[in-house]
Biopython code that builds the backbone (N, CA, C, O; Angstrom):
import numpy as np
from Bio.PDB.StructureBuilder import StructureBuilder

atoms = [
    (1, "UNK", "N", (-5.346, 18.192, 26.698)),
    (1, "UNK", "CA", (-4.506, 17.035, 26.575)),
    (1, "UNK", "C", (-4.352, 16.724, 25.102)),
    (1, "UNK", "O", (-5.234, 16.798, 24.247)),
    (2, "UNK", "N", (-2.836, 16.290, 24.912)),
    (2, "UNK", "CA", (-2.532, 15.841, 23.470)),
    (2, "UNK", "C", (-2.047, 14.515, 23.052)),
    (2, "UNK", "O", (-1.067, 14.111, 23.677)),
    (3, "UNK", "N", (-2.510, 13.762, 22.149)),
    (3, "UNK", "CA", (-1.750, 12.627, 21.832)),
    (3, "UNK", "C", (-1.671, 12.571, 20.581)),
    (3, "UNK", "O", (-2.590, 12.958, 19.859)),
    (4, "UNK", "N", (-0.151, 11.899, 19.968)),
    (4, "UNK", "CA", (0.479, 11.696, 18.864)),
    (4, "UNK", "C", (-0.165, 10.405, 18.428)),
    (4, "UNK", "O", (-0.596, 9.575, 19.228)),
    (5, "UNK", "N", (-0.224, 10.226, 16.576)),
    (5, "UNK", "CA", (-0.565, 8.704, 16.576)),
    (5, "UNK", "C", (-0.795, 8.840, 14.854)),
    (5, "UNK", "O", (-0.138, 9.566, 14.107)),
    (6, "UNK", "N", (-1.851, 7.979, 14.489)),
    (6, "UNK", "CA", (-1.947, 8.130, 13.091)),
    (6, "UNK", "C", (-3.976, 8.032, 13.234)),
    (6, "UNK", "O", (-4.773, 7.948, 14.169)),
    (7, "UNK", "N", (-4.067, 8.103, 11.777)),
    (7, "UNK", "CA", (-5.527, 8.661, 11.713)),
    (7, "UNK", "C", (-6.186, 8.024, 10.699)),
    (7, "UNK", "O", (-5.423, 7.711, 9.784)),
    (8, "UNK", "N", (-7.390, 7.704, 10.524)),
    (8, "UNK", "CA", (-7.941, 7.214, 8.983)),
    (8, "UNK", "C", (-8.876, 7.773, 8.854)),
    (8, "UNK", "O", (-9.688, 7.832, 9.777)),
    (9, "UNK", "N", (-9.084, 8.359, 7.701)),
    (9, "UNK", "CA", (-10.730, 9.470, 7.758)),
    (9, "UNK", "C", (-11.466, 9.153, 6.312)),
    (9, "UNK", "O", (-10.895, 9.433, 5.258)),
    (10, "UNK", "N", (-12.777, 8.548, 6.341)),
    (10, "UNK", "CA", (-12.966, 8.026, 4.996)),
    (10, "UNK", "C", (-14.467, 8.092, 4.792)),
    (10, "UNK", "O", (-15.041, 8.934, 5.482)),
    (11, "UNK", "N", (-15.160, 7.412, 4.029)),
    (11, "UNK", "CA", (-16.505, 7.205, 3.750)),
    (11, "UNK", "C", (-17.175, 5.874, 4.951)),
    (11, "UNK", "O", (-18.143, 5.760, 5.703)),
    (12, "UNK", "N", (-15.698, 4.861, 4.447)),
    (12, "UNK", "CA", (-15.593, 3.922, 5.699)),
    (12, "UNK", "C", (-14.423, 3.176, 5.918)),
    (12, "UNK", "O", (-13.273, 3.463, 5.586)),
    (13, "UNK", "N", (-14.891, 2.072, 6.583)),
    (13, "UNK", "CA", (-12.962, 1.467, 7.328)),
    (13, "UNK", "C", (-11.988, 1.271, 5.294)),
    (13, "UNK", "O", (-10.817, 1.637, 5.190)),
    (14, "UNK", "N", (-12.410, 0.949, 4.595)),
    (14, "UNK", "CA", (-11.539, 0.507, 3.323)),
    (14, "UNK", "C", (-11.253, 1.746, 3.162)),
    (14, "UNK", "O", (-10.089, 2.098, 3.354)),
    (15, "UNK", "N", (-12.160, 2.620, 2.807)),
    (15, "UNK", "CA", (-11.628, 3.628, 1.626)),
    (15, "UNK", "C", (-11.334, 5.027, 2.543)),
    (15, "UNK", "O", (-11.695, 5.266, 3.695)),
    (16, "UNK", "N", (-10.601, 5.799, 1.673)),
    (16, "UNK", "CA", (-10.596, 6.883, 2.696)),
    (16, "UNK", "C", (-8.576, 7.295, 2.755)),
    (16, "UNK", "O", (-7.638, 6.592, 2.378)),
    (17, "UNK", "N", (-8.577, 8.369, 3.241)),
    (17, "UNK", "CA", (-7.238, 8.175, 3.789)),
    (17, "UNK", "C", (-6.583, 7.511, 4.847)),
    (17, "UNK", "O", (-7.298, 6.570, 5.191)),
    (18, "UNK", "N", (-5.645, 7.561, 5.461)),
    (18, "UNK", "CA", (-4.725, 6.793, 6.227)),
    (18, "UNK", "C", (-3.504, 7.395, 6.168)),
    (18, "UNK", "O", (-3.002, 7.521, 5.052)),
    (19, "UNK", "N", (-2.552, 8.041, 7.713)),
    (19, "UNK", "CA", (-1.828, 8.487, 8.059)),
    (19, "UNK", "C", (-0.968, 7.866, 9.095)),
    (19, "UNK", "O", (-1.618, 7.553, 10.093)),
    (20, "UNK", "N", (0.220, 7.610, 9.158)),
    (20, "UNK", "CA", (0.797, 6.338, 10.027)),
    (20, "UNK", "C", (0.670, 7.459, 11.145)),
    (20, "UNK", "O", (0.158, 8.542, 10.862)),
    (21, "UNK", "N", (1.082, 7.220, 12.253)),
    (21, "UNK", "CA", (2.287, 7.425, 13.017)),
    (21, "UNK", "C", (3.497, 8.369, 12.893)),
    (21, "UNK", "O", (4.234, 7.987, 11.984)),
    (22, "UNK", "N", (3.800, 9.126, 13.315)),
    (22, "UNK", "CA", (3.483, 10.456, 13.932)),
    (22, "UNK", "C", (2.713, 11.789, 13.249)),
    (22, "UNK", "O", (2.703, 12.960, 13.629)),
    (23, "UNK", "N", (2.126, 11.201, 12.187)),
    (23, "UNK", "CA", (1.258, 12.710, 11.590)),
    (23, "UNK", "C", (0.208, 12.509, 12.266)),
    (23, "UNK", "O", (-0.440, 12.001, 11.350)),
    (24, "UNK", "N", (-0.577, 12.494, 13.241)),
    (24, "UNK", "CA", (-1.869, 12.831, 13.611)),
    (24, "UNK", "C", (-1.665, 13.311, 14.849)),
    (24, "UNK", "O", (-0.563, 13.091, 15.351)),
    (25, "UNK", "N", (-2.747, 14.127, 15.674)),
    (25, "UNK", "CA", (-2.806, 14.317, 16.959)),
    (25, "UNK", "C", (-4.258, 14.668, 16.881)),
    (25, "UNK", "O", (-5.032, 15.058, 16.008)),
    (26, "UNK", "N", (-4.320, 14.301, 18.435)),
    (26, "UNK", "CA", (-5.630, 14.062, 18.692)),
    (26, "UNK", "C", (-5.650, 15.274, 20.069)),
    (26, "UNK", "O", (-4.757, 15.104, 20.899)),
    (27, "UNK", "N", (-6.359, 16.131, 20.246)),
    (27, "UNK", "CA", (-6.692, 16.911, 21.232)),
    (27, "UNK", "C", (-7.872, 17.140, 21.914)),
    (27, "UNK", "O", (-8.917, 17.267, 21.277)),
    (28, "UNK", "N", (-7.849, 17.223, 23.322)),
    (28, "UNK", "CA", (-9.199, 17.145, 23.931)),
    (28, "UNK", "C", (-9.524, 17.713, 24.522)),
    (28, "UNK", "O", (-8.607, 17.691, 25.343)),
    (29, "UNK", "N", (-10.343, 18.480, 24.965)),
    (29, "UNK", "CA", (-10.914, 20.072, 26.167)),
    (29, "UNK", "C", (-11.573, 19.644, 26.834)),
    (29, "UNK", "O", (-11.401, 18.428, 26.741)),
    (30, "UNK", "N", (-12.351, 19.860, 27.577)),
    (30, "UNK", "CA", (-13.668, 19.310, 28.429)),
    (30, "UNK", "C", (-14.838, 18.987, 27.569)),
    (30, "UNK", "O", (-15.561, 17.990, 27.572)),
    (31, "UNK", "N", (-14.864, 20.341, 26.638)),
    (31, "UNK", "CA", (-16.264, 20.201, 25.655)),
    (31, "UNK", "C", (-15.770, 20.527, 23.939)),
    (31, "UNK", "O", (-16.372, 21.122, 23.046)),
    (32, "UNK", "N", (-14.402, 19.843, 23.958)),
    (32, "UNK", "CA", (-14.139, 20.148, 22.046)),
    (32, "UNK", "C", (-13.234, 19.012, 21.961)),
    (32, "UNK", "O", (-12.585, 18.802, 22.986)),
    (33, "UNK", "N", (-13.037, 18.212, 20.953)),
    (33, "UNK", "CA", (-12.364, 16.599, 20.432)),
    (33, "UNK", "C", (-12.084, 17.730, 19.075)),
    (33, "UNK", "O", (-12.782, 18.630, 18.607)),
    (34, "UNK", "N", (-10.354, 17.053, 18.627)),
    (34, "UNK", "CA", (-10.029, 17.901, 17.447)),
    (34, "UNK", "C", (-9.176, 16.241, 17.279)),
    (34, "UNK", "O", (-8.881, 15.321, 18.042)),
    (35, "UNK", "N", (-9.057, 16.480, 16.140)),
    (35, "UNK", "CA", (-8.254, 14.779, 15.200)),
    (35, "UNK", "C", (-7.864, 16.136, 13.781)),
    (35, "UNK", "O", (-8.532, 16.698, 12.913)),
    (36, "UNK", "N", (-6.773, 16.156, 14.124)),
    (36, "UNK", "CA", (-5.259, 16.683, 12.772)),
    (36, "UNK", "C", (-4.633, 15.679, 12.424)),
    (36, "UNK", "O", (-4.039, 14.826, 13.085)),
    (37, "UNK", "N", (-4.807, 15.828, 11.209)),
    (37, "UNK", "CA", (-3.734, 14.947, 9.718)),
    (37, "UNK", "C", (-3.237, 16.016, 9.346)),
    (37, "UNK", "O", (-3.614, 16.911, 8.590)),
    (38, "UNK", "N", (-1.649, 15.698, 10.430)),
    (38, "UNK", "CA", (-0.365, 16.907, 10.108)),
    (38, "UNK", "C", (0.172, 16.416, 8.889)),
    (38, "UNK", "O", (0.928, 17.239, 8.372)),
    (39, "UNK", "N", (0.042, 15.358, 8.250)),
    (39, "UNK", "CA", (0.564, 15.315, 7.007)),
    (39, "UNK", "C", (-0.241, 16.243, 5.897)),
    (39, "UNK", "O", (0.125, 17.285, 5.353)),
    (40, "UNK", "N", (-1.099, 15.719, 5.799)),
    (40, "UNK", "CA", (-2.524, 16.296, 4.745)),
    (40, "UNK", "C", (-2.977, 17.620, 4.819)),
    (40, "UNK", "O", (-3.517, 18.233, 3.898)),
    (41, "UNK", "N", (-2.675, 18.164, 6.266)),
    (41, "UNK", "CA", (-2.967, 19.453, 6.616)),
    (41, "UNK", "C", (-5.042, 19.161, 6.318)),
    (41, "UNK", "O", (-5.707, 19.716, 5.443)),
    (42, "UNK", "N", (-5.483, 18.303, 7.211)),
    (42, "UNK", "CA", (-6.612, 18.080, 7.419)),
    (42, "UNK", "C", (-7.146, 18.262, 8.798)),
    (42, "UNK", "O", (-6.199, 17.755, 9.399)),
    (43, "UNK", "N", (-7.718, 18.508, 9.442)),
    (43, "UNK", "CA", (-8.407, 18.630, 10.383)),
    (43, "UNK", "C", (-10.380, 18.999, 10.969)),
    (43, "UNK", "O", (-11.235, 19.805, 10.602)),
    (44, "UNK", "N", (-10.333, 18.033, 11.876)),
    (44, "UNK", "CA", (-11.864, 17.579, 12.069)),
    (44, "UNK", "C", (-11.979, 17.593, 13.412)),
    (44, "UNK", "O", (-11.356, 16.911, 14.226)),
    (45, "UNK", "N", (-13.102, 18.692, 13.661)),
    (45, "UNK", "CA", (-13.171, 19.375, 15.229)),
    (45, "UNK", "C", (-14.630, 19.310, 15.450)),
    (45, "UNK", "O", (-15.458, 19.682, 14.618)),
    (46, "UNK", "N", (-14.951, 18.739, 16.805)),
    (46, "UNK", "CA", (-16.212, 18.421, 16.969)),
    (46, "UNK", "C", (-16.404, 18.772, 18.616)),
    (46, "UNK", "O", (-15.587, 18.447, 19.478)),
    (47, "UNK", "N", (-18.145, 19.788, 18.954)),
    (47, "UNK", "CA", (-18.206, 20.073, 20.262)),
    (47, "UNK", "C", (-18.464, 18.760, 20.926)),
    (47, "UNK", "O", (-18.698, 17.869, 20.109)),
    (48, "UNK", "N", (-18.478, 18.512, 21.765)),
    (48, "UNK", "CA", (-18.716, 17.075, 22.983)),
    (48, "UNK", "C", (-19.947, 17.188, 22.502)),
    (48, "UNK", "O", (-20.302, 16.080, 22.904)),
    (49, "UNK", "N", (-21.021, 17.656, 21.908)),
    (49, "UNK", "CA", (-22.420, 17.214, 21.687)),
    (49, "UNK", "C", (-22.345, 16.716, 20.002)),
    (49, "UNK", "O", (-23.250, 16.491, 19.197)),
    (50, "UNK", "N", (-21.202, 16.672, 19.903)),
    (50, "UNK", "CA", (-21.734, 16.102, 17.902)),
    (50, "UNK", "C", (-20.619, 15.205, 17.840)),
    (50, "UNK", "O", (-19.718, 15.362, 17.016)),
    (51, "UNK", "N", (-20.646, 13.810, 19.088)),
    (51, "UNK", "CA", (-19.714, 12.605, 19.338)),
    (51, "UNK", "C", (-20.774, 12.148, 19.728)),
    (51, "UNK", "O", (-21.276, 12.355, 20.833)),
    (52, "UNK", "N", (-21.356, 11.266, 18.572)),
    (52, "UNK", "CA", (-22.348, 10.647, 19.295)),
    (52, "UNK", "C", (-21.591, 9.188, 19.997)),
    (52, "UNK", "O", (-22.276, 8.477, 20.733)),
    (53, "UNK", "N", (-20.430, 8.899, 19.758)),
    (53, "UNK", "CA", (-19.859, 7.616, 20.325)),
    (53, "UNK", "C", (-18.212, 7.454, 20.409)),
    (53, "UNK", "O", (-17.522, 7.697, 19.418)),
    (54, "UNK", "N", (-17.783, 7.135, 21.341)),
    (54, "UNK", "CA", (-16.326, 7.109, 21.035)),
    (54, "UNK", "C", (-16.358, 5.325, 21.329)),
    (54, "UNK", "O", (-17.072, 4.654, 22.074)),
    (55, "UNK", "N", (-15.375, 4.986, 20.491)),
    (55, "UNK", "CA", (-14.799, 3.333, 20.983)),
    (55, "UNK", "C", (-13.525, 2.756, 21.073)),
    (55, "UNK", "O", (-12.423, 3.268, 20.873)),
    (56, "UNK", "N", (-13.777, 1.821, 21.344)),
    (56, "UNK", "CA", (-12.155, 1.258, 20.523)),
    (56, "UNK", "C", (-11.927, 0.261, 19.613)),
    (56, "UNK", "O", (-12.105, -0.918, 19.917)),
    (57, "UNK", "N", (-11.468, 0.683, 18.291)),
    (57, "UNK", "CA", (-11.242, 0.038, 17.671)),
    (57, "UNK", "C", (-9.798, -0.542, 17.227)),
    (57, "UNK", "O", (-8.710, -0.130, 17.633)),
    (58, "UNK", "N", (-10.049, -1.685, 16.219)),
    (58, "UNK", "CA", (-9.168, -2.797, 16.051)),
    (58, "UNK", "C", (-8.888, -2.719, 14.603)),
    (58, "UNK", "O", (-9.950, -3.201, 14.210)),
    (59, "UNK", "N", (-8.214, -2.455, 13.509)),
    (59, "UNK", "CA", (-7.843, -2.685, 12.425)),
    (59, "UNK", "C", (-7.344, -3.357, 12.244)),
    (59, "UNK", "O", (-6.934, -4.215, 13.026)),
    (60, "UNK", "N", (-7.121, -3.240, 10.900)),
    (60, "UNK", "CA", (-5.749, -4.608, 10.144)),
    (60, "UNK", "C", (-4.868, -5.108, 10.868)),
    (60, "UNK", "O", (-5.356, -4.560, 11.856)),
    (61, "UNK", "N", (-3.964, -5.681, 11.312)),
    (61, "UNK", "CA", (-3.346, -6.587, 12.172)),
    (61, "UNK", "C", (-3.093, -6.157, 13.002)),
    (61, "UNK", "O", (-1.926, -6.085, 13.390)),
    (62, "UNK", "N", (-4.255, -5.615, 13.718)),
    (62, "UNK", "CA", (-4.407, -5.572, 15.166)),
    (62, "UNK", "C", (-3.856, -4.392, 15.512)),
    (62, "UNK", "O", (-2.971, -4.316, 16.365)),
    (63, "UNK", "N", (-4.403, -3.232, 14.787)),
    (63, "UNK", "CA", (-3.724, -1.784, 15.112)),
    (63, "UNK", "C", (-4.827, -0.779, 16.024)),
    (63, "UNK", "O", (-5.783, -0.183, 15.529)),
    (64, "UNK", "N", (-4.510, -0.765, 17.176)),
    (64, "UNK", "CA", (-5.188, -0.453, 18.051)),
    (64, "UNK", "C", (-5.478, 1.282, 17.630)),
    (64, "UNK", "O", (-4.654, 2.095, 17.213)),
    (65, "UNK", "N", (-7.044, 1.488, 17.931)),
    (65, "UNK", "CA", (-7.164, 3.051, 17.729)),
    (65, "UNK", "C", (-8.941, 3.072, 18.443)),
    (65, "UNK", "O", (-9.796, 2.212, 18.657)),
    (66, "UNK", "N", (-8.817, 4.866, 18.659)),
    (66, "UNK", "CA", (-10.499, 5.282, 18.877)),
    (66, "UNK", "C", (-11.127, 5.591, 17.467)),
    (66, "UNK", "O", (-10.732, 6.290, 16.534)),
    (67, "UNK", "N", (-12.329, 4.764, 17.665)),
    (67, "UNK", "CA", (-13.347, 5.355, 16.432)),
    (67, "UNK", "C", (-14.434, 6.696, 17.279)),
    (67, "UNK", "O", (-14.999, 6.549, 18.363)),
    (68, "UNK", "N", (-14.472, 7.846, 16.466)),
    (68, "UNK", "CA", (-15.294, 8.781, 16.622)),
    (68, "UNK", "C", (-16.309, 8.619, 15.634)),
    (68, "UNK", "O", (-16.078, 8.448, 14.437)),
    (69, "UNK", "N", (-17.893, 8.700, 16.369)),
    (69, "UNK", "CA", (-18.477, 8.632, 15.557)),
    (69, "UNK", "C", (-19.709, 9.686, 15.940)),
    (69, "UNK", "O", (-20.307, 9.709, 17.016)),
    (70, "UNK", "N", (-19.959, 10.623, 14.698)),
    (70, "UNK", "CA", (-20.329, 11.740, 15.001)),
    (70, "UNK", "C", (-21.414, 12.323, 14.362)),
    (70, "UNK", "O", (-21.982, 11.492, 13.654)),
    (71, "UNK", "N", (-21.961, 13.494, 14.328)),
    (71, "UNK", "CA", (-22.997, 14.106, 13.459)),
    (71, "UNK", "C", (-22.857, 15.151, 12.543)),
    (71, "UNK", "O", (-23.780, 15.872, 12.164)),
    (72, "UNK", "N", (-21.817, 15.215, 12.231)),
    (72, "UNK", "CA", (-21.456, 16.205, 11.374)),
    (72, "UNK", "C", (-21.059, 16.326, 9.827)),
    (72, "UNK", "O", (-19.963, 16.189, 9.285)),
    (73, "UNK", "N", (-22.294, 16.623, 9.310)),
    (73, "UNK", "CA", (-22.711, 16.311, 8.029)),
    (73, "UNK", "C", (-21.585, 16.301, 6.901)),
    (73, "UNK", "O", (-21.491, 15.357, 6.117)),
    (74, "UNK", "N", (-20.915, 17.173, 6.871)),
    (74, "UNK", "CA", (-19.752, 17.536, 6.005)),
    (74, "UNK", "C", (-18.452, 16.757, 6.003)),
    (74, "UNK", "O", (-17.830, 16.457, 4.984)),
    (75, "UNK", "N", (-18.113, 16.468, 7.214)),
    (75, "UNK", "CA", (-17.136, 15.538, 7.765)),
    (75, "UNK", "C", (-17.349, 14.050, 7.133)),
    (75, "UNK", "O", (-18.410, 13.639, 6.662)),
    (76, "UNK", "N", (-16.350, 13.459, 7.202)),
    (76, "UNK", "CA", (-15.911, 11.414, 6.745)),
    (76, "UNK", "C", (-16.739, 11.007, 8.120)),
    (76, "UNK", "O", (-16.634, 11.488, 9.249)),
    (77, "UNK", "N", (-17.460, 10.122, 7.707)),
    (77, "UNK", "CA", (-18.230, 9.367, 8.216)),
    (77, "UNK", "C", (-17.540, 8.178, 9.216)),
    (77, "UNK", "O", (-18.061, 7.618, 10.180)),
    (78, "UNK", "N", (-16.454, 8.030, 8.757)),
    (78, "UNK", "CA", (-15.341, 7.205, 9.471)),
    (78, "UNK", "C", (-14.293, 7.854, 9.833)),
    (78, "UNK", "O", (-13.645, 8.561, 9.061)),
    (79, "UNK", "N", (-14.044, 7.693, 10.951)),
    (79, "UNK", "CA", (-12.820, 8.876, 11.570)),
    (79, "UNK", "C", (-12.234, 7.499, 12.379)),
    (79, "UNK", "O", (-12.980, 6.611, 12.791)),
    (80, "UNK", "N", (-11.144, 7.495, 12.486)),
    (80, "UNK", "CA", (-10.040, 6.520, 13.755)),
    (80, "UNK", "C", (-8.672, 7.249, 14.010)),
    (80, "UNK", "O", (-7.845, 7.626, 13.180)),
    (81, "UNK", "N", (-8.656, 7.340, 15.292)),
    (81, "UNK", "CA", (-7.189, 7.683, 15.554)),
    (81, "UNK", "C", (-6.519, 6.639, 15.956)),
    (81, "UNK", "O", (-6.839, 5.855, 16.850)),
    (82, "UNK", "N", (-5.306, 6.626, 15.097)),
    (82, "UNK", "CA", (-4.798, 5.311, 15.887)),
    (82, "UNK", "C", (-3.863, 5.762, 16.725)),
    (82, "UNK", "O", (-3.366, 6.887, 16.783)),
    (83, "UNK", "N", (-3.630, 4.691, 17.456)),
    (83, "UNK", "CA", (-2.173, 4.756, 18.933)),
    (83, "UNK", "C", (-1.524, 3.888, 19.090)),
    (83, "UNK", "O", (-1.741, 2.972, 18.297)),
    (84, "UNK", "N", (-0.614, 3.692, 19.936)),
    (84, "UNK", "CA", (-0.010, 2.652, 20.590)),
    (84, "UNK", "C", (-0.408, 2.805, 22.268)),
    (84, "UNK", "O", (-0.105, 1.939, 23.090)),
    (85, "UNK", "N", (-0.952, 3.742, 22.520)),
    (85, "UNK", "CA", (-1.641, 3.893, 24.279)),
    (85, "UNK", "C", (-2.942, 3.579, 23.896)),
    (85, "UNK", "O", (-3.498, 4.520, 24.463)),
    (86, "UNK", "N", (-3.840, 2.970, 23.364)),
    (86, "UNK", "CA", (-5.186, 3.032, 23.105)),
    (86, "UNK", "C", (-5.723, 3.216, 24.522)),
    (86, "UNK", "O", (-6.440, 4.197, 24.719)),
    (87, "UNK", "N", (-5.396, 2.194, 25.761)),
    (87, "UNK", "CA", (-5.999, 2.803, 27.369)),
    (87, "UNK", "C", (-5.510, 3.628, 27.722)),
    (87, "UNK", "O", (-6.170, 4.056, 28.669)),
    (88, "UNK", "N", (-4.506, 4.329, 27.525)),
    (88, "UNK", "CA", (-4.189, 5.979, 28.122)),
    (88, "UNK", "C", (-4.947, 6.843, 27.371)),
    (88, "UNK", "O", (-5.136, 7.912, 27.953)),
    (89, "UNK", "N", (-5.564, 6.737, 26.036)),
    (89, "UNK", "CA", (-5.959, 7.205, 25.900)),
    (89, "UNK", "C", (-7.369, 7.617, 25.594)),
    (89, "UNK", "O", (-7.708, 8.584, 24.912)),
    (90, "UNK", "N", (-8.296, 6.574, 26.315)),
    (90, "UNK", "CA", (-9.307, 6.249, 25.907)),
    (90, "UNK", "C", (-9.287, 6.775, 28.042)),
    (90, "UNK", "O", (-9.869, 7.837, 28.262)),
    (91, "UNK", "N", (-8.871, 6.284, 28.911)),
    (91, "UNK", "CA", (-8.388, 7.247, 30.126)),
    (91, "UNK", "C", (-8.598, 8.770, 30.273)),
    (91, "UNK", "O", (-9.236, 9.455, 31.072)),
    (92, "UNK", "N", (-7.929, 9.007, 29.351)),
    (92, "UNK", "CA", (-7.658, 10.345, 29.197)),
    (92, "UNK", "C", (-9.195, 11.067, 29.418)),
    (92, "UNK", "O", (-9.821, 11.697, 30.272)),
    (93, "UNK", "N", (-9.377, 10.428, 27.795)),
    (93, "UNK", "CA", (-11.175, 11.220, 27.748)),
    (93, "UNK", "C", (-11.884, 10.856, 28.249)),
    (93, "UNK", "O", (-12.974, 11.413, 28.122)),
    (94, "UNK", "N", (-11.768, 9.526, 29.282)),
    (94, "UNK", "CA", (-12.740, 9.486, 30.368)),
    (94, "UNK", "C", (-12.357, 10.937, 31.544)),
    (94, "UNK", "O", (-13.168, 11.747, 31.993)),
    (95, "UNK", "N", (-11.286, 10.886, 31.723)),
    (95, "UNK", "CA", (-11.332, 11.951, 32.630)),
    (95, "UNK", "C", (-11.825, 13.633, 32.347)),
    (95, "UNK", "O", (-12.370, 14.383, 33.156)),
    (96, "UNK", "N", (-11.443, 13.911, 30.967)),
    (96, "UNK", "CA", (-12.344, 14.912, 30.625)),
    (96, "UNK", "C", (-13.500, 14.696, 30.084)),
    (96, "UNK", "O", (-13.711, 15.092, 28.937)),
    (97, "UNK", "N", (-14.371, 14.091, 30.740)),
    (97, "UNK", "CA", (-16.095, 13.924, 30.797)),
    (97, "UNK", "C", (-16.009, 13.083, 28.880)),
    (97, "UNK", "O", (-16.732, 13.595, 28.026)),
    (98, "UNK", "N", (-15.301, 12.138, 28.568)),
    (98, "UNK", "CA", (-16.186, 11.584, 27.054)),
    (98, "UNK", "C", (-16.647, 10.163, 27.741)),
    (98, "UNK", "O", (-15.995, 9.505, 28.552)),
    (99, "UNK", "N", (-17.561, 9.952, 27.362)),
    (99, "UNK", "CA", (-18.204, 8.139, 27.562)),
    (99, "UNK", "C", (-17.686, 7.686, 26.346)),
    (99, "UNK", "O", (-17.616, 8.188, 25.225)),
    (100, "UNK", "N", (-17.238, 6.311, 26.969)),
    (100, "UNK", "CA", (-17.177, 5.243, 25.757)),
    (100, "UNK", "C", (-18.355, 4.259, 25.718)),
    (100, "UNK", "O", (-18.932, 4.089, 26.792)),
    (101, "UNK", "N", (-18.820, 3.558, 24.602)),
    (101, "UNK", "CA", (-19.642, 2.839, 24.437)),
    (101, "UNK", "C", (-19.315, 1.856, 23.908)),
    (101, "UNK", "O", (-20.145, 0.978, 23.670)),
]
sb = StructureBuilder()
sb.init_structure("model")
sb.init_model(0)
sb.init_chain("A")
sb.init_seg("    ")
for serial, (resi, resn, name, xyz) in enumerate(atoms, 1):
    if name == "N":
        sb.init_residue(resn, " ", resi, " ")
    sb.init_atom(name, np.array(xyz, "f"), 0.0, 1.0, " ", f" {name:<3s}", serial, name[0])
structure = sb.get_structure()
């Protein structure tokens, strides 16, 4: 499953990059989460065991997105995809086995 949206990938929520709307996609397998910044030509791929949390988060005036939060040393410590489906898509990865917390 795929969804379009925008992305922020940083040290934390301030700093970091930020990609609106339609450069990001977010893809999901049973056991692999991938988040692409089609602008930046960035991408951050993680097995279902190095998510230690998915949520939902709320930004700046109220811009709905999932925070991934993970173990992977090399990777931004702050990852968000944003959407405009935040429950379709927070749905979604309930149905391919992700817990939210």
């Amino acid at each position: 499953m795929q969804f379009t949206g925008g992305l922020r990938y940083g040290p934390n929520a301030y700093l970091g990059c930020n990609v609106t709307w339609p450069f990001a996609k977010l893809t999901a397998e049973s056991g692999f989460l991938s988040v692409t910044d089609t602008c930046f030509k960035r991408a951050y791929s993680f097995e279902k065991n190095q998510i230690k949390r998915l949520s939902k988060y709320w930004g700046l005036f109220i811009s709905p997105g999932i925070r991934i939060e993970h173990t992977v040393d090399n990777y931004p410590s702050f990852i968000v995809f944003w959407t405009f489906s935040q429950n379709n898509v927070k749905s979604g990865l309930i149905e391919m086995g992700y817990a939210f917390g």
